[in-house]
C-alpha positions in Angstrom: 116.5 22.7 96.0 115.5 22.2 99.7 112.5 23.9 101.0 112.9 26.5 103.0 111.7 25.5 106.5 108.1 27.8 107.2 108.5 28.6 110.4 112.2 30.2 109.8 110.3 31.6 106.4 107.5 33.0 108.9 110.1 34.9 111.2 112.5 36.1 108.3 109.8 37.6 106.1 110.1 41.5 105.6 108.0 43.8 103.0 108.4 46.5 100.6 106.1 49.2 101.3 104.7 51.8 99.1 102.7 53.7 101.4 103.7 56.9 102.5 105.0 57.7 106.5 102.5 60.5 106.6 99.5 58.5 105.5 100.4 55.6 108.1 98.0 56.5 111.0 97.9 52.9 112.6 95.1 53.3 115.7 95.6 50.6 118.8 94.6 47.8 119.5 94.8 47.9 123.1 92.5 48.3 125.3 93.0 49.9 128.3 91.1 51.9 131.1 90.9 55.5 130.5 91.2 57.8 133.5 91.6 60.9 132.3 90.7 63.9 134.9 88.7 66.1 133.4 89.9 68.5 136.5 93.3 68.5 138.4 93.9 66.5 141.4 95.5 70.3 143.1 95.1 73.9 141.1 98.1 74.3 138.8 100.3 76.6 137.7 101.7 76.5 134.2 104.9 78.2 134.4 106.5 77.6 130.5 103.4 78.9 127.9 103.7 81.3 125.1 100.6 83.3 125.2 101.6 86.6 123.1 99.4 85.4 120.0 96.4 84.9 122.1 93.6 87.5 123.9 93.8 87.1 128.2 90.0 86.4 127.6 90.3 84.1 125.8 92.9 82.0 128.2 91.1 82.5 131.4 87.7 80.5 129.7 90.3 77.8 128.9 92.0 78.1 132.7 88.3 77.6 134.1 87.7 75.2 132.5 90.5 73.0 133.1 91.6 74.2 136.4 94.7 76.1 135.6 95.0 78.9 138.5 97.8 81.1 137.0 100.1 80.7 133.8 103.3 82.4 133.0 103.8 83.9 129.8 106.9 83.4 128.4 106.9 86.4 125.8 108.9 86.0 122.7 109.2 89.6 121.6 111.6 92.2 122.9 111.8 95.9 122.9 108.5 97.7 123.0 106.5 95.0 121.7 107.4 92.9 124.6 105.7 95.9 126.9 102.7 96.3 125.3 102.5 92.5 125.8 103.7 92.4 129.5 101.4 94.7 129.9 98.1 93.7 128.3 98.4 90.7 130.1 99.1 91.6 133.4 96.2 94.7 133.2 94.0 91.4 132.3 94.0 89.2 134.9 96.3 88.7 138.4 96.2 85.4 137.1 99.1 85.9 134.7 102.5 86.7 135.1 105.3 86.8 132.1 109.1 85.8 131.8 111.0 88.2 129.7 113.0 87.1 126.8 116.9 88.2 126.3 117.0 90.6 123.6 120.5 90.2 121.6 120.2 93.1 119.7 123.4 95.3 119.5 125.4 92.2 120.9 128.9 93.5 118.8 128.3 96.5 120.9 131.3 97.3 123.3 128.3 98.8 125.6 126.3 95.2 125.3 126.0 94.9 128.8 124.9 98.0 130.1 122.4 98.4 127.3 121.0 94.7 128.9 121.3 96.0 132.4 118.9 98.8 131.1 116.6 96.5 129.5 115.8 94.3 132.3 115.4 96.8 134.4 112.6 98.1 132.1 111.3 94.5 132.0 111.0 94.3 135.9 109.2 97.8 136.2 106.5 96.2 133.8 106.2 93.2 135.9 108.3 90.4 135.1 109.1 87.4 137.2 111.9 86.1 135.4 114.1 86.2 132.6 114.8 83.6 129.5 117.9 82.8 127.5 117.0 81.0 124.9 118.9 78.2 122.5 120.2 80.9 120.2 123.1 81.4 122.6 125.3 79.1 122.0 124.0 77.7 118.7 124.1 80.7 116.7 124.7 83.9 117.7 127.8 85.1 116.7 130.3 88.6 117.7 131.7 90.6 115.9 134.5 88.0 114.8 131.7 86.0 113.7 132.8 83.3 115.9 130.0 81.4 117.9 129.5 83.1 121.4 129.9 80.9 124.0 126.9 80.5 127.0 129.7 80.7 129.7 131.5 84.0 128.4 132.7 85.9 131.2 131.6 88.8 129.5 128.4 87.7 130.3 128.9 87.6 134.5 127.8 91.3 134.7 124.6 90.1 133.3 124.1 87.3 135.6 125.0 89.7 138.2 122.1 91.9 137.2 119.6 89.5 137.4 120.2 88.3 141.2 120.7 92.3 142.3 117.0 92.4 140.3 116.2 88.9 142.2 115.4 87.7 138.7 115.3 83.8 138.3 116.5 82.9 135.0 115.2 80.2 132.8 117.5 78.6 130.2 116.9 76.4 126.9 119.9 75.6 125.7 120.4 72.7 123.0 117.3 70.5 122.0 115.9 67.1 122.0 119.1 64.9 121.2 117.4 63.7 117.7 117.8 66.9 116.7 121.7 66.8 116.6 121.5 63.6 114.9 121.2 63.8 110.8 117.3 63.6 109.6 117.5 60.0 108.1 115.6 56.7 108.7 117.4 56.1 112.4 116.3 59.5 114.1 113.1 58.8 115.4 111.9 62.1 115.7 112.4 62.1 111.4 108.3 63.5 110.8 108.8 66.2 113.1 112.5 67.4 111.6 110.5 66.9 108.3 108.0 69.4 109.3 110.6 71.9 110.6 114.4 70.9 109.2 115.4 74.1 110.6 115.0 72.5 114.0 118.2 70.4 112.9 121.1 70.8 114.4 123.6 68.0 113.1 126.2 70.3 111.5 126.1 72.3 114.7 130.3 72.6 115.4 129.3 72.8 119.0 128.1 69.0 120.4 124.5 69.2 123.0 126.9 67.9 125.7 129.2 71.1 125.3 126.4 73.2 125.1 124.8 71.6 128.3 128.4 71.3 129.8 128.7 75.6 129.2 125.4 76.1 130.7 126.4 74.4 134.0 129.4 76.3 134.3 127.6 79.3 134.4 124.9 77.8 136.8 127.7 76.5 138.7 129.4 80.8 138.9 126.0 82.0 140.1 124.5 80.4 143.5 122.5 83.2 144.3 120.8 82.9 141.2 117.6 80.0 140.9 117.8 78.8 137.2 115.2 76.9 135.8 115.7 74.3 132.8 113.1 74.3 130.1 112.3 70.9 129.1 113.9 69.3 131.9 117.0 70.9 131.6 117.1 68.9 127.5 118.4 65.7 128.9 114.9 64.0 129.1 116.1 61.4 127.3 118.8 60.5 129.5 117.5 60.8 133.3 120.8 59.7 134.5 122.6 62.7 133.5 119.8 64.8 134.5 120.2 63.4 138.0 123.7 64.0 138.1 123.1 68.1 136.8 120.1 68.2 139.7 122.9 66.7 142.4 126.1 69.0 141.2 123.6 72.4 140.8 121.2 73.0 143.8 119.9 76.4 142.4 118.7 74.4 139.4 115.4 73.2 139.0 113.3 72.0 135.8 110.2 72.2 133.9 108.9 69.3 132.3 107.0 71.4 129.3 107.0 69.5 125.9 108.5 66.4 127.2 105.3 64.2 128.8 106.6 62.6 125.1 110.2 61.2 126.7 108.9 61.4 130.5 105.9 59.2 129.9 107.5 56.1 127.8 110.0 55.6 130.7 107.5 55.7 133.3 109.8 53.9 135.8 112.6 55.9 136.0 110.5 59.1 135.3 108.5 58.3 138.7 111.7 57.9 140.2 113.2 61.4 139.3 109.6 63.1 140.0 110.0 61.3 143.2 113.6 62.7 144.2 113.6 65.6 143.1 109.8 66.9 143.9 110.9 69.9 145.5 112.5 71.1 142.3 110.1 70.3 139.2 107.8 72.5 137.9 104.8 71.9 136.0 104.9 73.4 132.4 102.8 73.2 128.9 104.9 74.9 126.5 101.6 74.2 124.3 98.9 77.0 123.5 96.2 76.3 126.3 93.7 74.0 125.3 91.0 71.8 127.9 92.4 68.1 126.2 96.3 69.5 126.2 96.2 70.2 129.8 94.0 66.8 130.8 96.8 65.2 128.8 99.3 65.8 131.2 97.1 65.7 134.6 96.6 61.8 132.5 100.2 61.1 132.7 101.4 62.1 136.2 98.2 61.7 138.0 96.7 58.0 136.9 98.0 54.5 135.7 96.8 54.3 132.7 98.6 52.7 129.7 99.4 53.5 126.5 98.1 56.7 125.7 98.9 59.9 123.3 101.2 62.5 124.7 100.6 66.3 124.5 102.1 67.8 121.5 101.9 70.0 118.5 100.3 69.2 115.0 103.8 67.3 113.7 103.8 65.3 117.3 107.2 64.3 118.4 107.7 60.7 117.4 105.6 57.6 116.8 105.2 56.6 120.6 102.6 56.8 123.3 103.1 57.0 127.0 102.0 55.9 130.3 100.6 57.2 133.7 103.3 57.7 136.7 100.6 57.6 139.3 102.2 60.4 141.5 101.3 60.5 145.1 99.6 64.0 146.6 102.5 65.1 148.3 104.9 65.2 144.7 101.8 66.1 142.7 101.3 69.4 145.1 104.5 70.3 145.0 105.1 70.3 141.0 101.8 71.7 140.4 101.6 74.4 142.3 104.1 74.8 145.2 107.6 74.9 143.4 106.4 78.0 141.2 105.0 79.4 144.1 108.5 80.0 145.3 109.5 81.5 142.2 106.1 84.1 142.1 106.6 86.0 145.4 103.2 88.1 144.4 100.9 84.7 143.5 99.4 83.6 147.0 
């Protein structure tokens, strides 16, 4: 029997493993300068935050001491508890504003759309600044035929119309991360955080992301008077080509990059690039509950060029990654900070 060569036996080797994923916490190597700012470059706003579990008090300490100037709370309850949030928040502190969130309720109703006229009108007489339509249009709410309600419905124009009569910008997030339309096996590489939360899984969806984006657009496309904003960079962070092409075919779009310094930050090049071209039209968001090391996180990525470092993220983290610096010049970092969400907060100075 010939002996197997050892340098084609060194390179051909693989193992059999018995520890678990969870327990496999491997810490780098590397090492790298660290220049994390402990303060912002320029005062920020956070536009994208979810607040309504947290006291104003609370916030501000964490604002101060991080250099937040103002945050938008993005309130996740309708109806009357959405008021009492709107307006504990806003009685706080000037520093806080809120985005309302679209209440399906009564959807099968044949008066739907007046009953929503009604509603945001009650919303912008306690203060709000904008108006969210989350992923559940489009991925599951359903009429009363129990089919799937598409995003660009023309029953929904009315609506639309409402909120640029009301001068309401409206923020979408529609679809997801494109791992999770992919089955939870060993190739998604977001497979711990689908473990965590399955119900964030969306591969039997009958309705592809790309549709879902593609319906979006078209209702984007039917409303020019209307500024829409894209959570999570519109969900195509992970391909910044096609995010291009959405920012060049849809001037009244614009984006937050909340939850994704994950994708933004492992493609530094290209990310620079698109912060680069399109600075007039990125806002900076969290989407995380405010903490001092979350925010410094971020000012890391787009403010130094530092290597290799953890992203921002929740407990489950988003996949087994870190991220690097883009090193943004003054005039981009101003303008994504602060600036852009200036123009959508007419009574922020």
């Amino acid at each position: 029997m010939t002996e197997q060569d050892k340098f084609v036996a060194l390179v051909s080797a693989t193992a059999e493993v018995s520890l678990p994923l969870g327990e496999f916490q491997p810490k780098s190597a590397l090492v790298t300068p660290d220049n994390t700012p402990l303060m912002p470059r320029f005062p920020v706003i956070d536009y994208h935050n979810h607040l309504d579990s947290m006291q104003p008090e609370d916030v501000l300490r964490i604002m101060d001491s991080c250099g937040v100037e103002h945050i938008i709370n993005i309130t996740m309850k309708v109806g009357d508890e959405a008021i009492a949030i709107l307006d504990r928040y806003h009685s706080a502190s000037p520093r806080f504003s809120s985005i309302g969130w679209m209440d399906w309720s009564g959807v099968e109703r044949d008066d739907f759309v007046n009953v929503t006229a009604d509603r945001l009108k009650r919303l912008v007489d306690h203060g709000i600044v904008g108006i969210k339509f989350w992923k559940d249009m489009g991925l599951t709410i359903r009429g009363k035929d129990g089919n799937l309600l598409r995003i660009d419905d023309e029953r929904w124009i009315p609506i639309f119309e409402e909120c640029e009569k009301l001068q309401l910008p409206v923020m979408f997030h529609t679809a997801d991360p494109t791992a999770f339309f992919d089955p939870i096996d060993r190739f998604n590489e977001r497979y711990e955080e689908l473990a965590a939360h399955p119900d964030w899984g969306f591969s039997d969806s009958p309705v592809p992301k790309r549709a879902l984006l593609e319906q979006r657009n078209r209702v984007i496309a039917r409303h020019p008077g209307i500024t829409f904003v894209g959570a999570h960079c519109a969900e195509s962070s992970e391909d910044l080509g096609y995010l291009c092409e959405q920012m060049d075919a849809l001037p009244n779009l614009m984006v937050d990059i909340s939850a994704r310094a994950s994708e933004l930050g492992r493609q530094p090049f290209r990310a620079r690039e698109f912060f680069l071209k399109y600075a007039d039209r990125i806002l900076f968001g969290s989407d995380l509950l405010p903490e001092t090391e979350m925010y410094r996180l971020y000012y890391r990525m787009l403010e130094t060029a530092d290597e290799y470092f953890p992203y921002p993220s929740h407990a489950s983290r988003q996949g087994r990654w870190n991220i690097y610096g883009l090193s943004l010049p003054d005039d981009v970092l101003r303008k994504v900070y602060r600036e852009n969400a200036l123009k959508l907060l007419p009574k922020v100075s």
